[in-house]
LUMSEVEX-315054 format. One record per atom (N, C-alpha, C, O, CB): y, x, z; residue in one letter. Coordinates in steps of 0.1 Angstrom, whole numbers, padded with zeros to 4 digits, always signed. Each point is the difference from the previous one (the first is absolute). Glycine has a CB too. Layout:
YXZA;...
This chain:
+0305-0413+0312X;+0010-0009+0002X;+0000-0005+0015X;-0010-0006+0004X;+0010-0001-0029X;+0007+0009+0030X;+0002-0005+0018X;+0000-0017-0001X;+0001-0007-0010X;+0018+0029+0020X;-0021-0025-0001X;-0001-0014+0004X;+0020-0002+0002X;+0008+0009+0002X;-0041-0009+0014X;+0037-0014-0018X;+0011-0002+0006X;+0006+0002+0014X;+0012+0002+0002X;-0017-0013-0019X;-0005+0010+0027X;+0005+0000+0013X;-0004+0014+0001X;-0010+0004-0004X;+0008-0029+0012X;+0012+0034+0001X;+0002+0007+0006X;-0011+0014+0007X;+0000+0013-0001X;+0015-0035+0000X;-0021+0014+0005X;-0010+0006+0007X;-0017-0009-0002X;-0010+0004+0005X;+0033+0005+0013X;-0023-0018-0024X;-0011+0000-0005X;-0006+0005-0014X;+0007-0001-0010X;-0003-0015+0025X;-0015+0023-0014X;-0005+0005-0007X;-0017-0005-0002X;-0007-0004+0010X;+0028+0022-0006X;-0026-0017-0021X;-0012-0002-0005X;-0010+0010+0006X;+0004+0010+0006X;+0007-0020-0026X;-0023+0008+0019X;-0008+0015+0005X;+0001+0011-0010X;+0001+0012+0001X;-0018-0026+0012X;+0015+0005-0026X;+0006+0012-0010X;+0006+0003-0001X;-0001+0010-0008X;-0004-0011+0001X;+0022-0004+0017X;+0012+0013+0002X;-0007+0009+0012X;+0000+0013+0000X;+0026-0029-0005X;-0032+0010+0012X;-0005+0008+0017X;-0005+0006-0008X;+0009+0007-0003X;-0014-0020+0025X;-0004+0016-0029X;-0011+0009-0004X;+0010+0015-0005X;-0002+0011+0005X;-0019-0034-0016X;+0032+0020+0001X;+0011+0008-0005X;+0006+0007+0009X;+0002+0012+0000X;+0001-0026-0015X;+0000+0006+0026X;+0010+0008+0007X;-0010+0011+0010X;+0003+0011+0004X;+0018-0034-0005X;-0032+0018+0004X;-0012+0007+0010X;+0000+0016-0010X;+0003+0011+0005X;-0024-0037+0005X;+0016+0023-0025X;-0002+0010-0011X;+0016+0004+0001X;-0003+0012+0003X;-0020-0022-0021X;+0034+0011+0018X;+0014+0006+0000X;+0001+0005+0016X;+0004+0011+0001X;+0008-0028-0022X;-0016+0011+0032X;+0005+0002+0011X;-0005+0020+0002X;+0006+0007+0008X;-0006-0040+0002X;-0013+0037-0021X;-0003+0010+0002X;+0006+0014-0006X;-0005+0011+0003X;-0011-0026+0002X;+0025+0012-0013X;+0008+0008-0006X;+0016-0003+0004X;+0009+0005-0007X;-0029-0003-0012X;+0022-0007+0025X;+0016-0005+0005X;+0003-0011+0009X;-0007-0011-0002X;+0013+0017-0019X;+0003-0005+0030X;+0001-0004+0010X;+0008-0013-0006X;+0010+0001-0007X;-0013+0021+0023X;-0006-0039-0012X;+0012-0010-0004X;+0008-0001+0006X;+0001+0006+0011X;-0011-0016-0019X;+0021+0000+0001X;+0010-0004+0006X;-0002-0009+0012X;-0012-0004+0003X;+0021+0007-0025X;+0002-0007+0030X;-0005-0008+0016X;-0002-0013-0007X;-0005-0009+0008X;+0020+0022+0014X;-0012-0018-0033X;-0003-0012-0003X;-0012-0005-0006X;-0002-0012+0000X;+0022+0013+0000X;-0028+0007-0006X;-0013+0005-0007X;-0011+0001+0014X;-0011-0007+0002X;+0025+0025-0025X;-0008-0009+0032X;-0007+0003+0011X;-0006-0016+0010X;-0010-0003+0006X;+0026+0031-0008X;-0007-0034+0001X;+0004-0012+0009X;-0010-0013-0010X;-0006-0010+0004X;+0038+0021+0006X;-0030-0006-0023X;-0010-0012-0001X;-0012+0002-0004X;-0008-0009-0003X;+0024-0002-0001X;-0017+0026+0004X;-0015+0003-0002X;-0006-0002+0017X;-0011-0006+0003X;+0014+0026-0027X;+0004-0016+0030X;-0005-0006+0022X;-0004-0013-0002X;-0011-0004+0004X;+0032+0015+0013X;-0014-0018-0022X;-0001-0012+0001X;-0008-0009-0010X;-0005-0011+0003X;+0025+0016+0007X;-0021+0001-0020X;-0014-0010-0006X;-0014+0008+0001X;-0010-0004-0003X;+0025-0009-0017X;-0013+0031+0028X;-0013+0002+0007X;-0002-0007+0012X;-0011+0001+0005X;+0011+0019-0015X;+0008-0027+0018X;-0003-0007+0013X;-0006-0014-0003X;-0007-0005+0009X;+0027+0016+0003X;-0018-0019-0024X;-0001-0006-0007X;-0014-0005-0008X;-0005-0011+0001X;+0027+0021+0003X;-0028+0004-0015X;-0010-0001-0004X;-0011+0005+0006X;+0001+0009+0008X;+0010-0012-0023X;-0025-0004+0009X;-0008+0010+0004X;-0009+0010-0011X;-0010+0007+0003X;+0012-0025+0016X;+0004+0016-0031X;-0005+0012-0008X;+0006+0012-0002X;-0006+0010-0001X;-0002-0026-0010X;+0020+0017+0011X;+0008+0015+0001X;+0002+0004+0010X;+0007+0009-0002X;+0003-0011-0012X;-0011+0000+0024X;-0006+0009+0012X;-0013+0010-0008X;-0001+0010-0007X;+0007-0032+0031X;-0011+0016-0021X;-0016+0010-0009X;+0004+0008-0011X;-0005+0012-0002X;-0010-0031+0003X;+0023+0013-0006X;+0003+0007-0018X;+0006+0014+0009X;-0004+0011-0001X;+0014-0036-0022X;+0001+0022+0033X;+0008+0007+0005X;-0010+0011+0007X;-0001+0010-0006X;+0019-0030+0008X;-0023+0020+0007X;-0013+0007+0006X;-0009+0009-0012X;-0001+0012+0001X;-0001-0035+0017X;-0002+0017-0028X;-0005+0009-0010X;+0008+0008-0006X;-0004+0010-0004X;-0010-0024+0001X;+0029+0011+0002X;+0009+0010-0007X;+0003+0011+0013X;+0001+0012-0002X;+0011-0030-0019X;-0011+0015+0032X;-0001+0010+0008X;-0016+0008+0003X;+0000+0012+0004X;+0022-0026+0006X;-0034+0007-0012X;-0010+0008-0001X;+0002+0007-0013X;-0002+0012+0004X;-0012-0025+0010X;+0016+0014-0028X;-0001+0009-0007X;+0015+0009+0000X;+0001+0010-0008X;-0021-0026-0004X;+0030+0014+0020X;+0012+0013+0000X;-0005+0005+0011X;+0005+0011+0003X;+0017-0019-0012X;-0036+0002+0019X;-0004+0017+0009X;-0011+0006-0006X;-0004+0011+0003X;+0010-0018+0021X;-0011+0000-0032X;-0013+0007-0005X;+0010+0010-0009X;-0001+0012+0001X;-0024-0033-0001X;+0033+0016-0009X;+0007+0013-0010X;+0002+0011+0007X;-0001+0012-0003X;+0012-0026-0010X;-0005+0008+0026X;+0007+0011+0012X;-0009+0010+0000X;+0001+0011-0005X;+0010-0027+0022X;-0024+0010-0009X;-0014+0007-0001X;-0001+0012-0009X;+0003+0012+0001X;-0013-0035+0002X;+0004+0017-0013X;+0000+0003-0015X;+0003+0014-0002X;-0006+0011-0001X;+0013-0034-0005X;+0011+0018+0005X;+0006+0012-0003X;+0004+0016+0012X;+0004+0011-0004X;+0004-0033-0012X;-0011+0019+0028X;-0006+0009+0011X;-0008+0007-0001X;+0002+0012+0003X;+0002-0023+0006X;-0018+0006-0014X;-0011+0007-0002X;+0002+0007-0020X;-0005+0011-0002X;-0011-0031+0026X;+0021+0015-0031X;-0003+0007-0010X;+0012+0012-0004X;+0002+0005-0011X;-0017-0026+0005X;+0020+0021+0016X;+0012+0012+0000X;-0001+0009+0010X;+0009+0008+0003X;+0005-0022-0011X;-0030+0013+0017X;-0003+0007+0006X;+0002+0016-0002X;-0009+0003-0008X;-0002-0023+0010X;+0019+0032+0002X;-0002+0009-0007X;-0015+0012+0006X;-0001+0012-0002X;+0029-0019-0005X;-0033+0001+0013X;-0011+0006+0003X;-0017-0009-0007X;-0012+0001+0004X;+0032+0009+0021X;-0015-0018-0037X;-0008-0006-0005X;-0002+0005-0013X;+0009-0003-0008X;-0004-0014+0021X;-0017+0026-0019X;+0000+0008-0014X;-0014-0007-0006X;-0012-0004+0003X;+0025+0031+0005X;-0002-0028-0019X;-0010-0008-0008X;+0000+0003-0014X;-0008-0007-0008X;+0011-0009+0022X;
């Protein structure tokens, strides 16, 4: 459930939209207040940072185990 105002959002929407922003691109109004209550807080930044450390480690991940010169 969104907050009434516009562009503020809970961290538990920030957290949602960080986990959605990686499968689909939000909307500019989604985008605008996820900027703005990461400028804002200081725990989802971090949250934010760790969801981008584990989509490069998958990145990683999946590089090396589709190696085709890797027999196993």
């Amino acid at each position: 459930m969104m907050s009434s105002y516009p562009f503020k959002r809970t961290c538990k929407e920030v957290s949602a939209l960080l986990i959605a922003r990686e499968d689909r691109e939000l909307p500019l109004q989604e985008r605008v207040a996820l900027r703005l209550h990461l400028a804002m807080c200081q725990a989802c930044p971090r949250f934010e940072r760790q969801v981008l450390t584990m989509r490069n480690a998958m990145k990683q991940w999946r590089q090396y185990t589709s190696d085709p010169g890797d027999e196993r």
